[in-house]
C-alpha positions as CSV (number, residue, x, y, z in Angstrom):
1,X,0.0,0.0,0.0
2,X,1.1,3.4,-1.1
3,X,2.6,5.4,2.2
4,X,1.0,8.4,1.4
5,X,-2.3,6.9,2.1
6,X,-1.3,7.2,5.3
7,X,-0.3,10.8,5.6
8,X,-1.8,13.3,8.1
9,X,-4.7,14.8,7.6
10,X,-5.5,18.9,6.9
11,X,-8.3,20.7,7.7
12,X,-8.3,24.2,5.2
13,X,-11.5,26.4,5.5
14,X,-13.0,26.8,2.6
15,X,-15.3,29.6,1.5
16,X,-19.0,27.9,0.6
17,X,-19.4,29.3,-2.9
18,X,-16.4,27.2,-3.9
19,X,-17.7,24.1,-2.9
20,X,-19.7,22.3,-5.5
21,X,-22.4,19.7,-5.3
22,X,-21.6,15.9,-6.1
23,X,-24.5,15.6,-8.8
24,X,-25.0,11.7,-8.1
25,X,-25.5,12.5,-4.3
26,X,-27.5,9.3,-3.3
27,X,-28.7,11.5,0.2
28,X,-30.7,14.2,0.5
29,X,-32.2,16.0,3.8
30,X,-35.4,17.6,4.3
31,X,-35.4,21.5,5.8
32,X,-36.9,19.9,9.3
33,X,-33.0,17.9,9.1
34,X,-31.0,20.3,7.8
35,X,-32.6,23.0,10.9
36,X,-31.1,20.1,13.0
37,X,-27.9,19.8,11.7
38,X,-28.2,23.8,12.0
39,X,-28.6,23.4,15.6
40,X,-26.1,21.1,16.3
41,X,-23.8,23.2,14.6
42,X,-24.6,26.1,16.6
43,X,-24.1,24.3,19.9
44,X,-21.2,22.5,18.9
45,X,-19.5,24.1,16.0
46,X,-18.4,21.7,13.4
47,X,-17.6,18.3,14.9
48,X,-17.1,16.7,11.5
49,X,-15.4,18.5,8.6
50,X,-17.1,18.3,4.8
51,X,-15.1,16.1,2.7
52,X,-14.1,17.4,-0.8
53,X,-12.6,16.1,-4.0
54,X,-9.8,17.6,-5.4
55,X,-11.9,20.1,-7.5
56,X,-13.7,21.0,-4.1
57,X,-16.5,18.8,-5.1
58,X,-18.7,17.8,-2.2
59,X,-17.9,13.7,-1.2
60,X,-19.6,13.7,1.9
61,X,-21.2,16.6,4.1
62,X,-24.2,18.5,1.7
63,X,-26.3,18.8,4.9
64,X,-23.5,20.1,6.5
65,X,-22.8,22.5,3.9
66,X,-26.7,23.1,3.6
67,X,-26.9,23.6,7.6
68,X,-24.1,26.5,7.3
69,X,-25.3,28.4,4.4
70,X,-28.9,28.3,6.6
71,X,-26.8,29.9,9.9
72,X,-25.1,32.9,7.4
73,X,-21.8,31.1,7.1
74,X,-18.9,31.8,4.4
75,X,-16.7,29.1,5.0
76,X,-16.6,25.5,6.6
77,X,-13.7,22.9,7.5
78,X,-13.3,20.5,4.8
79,X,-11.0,17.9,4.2
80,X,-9.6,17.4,0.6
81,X,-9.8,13.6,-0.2
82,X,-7.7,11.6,-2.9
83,X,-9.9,9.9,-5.5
């Protein structure tokens, strides 16, 4: 296995209007969830940065991403992912 699989990870804010959408998203969240995640993130801040591809395409956090544009955010933790 390749070492740099293994390398440490970075978290870089990113503003929000850079990220992009993964078009075959298989999840979606209704407004009742994403208020939720909304709240969570307000009590907590972000627990779990949004994971992006290397063209800052959403892999995994769209609620997340959804949830901070609802609370007036400009940028979120993500974590670039090599695929």
């Amino acid at each position: 296995m390749n070492k740099d699989a293994f390398s440490e990870l970075t978290v870089h804010y990113l503003p929000i209007d850079s990220l992009t959408a993964y078009p075959k998203n298989a999840r979606s969240h209704s407004k009742i969830q994403i208020r939720q995640i909304a709240e969570s993130i307000k009590a907590f801040s972000f627990t779990n940065p949004v994971l992006i591809a290397g063209n800052n395409t959403i892999i995994a956090g769209h609620g997340r991403v959804a949830a901070a544009k609802l609370l007036g955010m400009d940028r979120v933790p993500t974590i670039g992912l090599r695929v």
